[in-house]
C-alpha positions in Angstrom: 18.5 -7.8 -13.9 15.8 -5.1 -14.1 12.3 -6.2 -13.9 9.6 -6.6 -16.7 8.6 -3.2 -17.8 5.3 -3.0 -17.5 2.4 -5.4 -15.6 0.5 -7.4 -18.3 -3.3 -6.2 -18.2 -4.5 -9.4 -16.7 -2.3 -9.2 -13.9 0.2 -11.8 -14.9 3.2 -11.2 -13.0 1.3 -9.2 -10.2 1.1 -10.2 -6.3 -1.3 -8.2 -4.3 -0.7 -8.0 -0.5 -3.7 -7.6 1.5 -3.4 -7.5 5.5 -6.4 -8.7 7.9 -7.3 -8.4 11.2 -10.6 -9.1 12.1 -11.7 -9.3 8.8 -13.9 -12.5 7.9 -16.7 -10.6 6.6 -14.9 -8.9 3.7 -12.4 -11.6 2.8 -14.1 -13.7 0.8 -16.0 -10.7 -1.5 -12.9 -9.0 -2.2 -10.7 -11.7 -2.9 -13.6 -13.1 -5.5 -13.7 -9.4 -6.9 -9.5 -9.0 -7.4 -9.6 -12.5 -9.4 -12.1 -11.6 -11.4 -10.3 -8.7 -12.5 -7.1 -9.6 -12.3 -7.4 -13.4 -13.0 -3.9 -14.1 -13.3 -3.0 -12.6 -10.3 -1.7 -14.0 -7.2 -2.9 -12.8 -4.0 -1.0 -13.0 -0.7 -3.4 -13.1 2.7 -1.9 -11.7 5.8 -3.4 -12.3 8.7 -2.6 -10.5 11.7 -3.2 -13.2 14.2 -7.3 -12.1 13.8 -9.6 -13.9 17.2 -12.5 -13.6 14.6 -11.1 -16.5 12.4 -10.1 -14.5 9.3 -6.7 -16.5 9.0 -8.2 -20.1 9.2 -10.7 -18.4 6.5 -7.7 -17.7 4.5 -6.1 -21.1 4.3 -10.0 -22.9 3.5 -9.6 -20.3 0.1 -6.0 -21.2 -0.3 -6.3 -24.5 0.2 -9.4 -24.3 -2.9 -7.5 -21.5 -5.0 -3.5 -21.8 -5.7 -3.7 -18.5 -6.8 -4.6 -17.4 -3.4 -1.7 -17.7 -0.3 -1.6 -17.1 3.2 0.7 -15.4 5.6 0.4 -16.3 9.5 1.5 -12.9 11.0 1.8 -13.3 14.8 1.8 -11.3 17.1 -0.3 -8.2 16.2 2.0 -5.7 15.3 0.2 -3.5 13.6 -0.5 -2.2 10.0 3.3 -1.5 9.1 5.0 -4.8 10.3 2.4 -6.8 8.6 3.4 -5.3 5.1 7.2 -4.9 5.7 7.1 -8.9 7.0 4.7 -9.7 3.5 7.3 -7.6 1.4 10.3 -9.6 2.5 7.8 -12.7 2.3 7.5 -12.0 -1.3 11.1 -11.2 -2.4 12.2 -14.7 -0.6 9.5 -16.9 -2.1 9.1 -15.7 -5.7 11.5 -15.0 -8.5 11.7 -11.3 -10.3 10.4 -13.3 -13.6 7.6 -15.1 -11.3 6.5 -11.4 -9.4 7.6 -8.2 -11.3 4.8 -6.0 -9.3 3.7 -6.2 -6.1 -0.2 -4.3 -4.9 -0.7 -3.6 -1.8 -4.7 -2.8 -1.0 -7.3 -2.7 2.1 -9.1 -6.1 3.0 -12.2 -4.4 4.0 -13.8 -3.3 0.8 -12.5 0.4 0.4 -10.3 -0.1 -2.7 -12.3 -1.7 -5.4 -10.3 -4.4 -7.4 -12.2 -2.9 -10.2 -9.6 -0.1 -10.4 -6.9 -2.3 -10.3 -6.6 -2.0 -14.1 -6.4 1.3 -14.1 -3.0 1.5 -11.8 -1.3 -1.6 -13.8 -2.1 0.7 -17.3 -0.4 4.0 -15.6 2.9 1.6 -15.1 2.6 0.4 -18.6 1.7 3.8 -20.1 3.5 6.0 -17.9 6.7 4.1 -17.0 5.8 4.3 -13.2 7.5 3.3 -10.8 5.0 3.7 -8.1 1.3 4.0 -8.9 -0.9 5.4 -6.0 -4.3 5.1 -5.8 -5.8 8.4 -5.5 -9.1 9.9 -3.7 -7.7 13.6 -4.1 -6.9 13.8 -7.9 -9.6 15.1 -10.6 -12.0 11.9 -10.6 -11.2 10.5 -7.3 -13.6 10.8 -4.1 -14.5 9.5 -1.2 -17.9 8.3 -0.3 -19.6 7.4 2.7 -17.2 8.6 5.3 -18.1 11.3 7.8 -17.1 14.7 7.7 -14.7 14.3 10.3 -12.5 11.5 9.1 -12.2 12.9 5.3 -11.4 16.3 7.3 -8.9 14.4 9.3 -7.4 12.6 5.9 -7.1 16.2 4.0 -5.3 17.7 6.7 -2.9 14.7 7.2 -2.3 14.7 3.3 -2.3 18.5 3.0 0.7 18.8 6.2 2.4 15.8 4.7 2.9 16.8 1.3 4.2 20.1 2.8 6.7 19.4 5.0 8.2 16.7 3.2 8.1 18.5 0.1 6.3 15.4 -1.8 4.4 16.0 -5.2 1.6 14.0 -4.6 -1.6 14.8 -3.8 -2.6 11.0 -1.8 0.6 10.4 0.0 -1.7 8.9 2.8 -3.8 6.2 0.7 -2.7 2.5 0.8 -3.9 1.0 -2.7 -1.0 1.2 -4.4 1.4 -0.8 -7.4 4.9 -1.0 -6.8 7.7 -2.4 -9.2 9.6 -5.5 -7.2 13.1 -3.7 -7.3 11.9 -0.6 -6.2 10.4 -1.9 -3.4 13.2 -4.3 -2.1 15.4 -1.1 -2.6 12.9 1.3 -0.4 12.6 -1.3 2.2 15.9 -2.2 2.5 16.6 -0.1 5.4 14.4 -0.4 8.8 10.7 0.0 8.0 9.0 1.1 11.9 6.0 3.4 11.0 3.0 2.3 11.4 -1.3 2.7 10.1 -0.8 5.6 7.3 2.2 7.4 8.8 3.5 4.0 6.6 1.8 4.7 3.6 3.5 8.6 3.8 6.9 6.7 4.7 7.5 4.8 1.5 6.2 7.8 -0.4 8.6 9.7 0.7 11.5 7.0 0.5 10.4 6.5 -3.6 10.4 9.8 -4.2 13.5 10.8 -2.5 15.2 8.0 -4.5 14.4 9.5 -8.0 11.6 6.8 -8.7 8.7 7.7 -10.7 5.6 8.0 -9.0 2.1 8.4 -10.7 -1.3 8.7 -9.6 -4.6 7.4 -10.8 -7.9 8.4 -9.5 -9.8 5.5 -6.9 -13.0 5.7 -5.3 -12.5 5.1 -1.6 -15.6 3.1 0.0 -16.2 3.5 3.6 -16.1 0.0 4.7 -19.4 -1.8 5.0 -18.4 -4.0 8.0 -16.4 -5.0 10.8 -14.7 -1.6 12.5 -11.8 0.6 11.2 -8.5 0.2 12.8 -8.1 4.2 12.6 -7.0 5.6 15.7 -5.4 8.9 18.1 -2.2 6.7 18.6 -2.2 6.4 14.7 -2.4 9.8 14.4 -0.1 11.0 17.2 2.6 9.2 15.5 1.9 10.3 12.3 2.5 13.5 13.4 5.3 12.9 15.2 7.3 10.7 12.4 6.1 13.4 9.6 8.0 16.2 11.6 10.7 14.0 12.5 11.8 13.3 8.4 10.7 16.9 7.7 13.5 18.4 10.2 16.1 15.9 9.0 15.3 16.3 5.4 15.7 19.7 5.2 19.2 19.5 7.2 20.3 17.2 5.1 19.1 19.6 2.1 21.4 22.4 4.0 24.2 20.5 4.7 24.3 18.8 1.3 26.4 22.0 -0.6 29.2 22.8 2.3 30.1 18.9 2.0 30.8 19.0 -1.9 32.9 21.8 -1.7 
């Protein structure tokens, strides 16, 4: 049975997945901020297995907020794992007519829930598929990062869209709205990538699969505390994977007429 068509404005039917690690600082303002947008909402915590106490943090809010859930994610296994584990989390624990849509966003303050409505009215309005948060479409910036990292996020989007031949212009941003059954179907098969070589990953999987795939302008906040998670082993195998799918796609592309003859 396909899912509802379209999120209800006050995020009925929505689950937004936010991974922590060492994020006790933010926790508690963003989570405040998403239910107040989105008040009928749930929101699924998980933690990482953070030494700075944001899990036990987690369950206090749970334990005061059923709309708010936590999910004990141990060991550290990086950005990707925690979101493939909270995916399959979600499909096992809540019906299609309980969670139609599922968010995924940043703990540390650099997606605003404020501009969650704006990705739940390009599903409605747009039939999407996947909505993607966007800092490089007309209206969307970036403030408050130096010029090294938003050079560093151009040039990953820029090669990315490129070699995997992907019509988006934020296929590295991870504040995004995914419809259940599109979701279950892209991460049915092994899910390994990690930081925002993941993000670029399930892009590409949507897209390949004939899903549509919109994008709404964000404004991407530097964080305000606690340190970013960015780093050269992120990068190295962003580069890495990106090539990797870009080689086999496009001999898959060749091979694709000499087998229907």
């Amino acid at each position: 049975m396909r899912e509802p068509a379209a999120p209800a404005p006050d995020g009925s039917g929505v689950l937004v997945v936010v991974p922590t690690y060492d994020e006790r600082e933010n926790l508690p303002g963003l989570v405040e901020r998403v239910l107040a947008t989105v008040p009928a909402a749930r929101l699924l915590v998980v933690d990482d297995g953070s030494p700075d106490g944001t899990g036990e943090l987690a369950d206090a809010m749970a334990a005061r907020d059923d709309r708010v859930a936590v999910l004990h994610h141990h060991p550290k296994r990086g950005l990707g794992a925690a979101y493939v584990d909270a995916f399959a989390h979600v499909m096992a624990t809540h019906g299609a007519h309980d969670v139609g849509w599922v968010v995924q966003m940043d703990a540390d303050g650099s997606h605003a829930p404020e501009d969650l409505p704006a990705l739940l009215a390009a599903a409605r309005t747009e039939g999407a598929d996947l909505v993607l948060g966007s800092r490089y479409v007309p209206g969307g910036r970036v403030v408050n990062w130096p010029w090294y990292r938003d050079a560093l996020s151009r040039s990953a989007n820029v090669y990315s869209r490129h070699a995997l031949r992907l019509p988006v212009r934020d296929v590295t941003g991870g504040f995004r709205l995914f419809r259940r059954e599109v979701l279950a179907a892209v991460t049915a098969a092994p899910v390994s990538s990690q930081g925002y070589c993941f993000q670029v990953d399930l892009a590409f999987r949507v897209q390949r699969a004939g899903y549509t795939v919109r994008e709404v302008p964000i404004v991407f906040t530097e964080r305000c505390a606690g340190a970013s998670k960015m780093s050269g082993a992120v990068v190295r195998e962003a580069l890495w994977r990106i090539t990797a799918w870009a080689v086999r796609d496009r001999l898959r592309t060749r091979e694709r007429p000499a087998t229907t003859r």
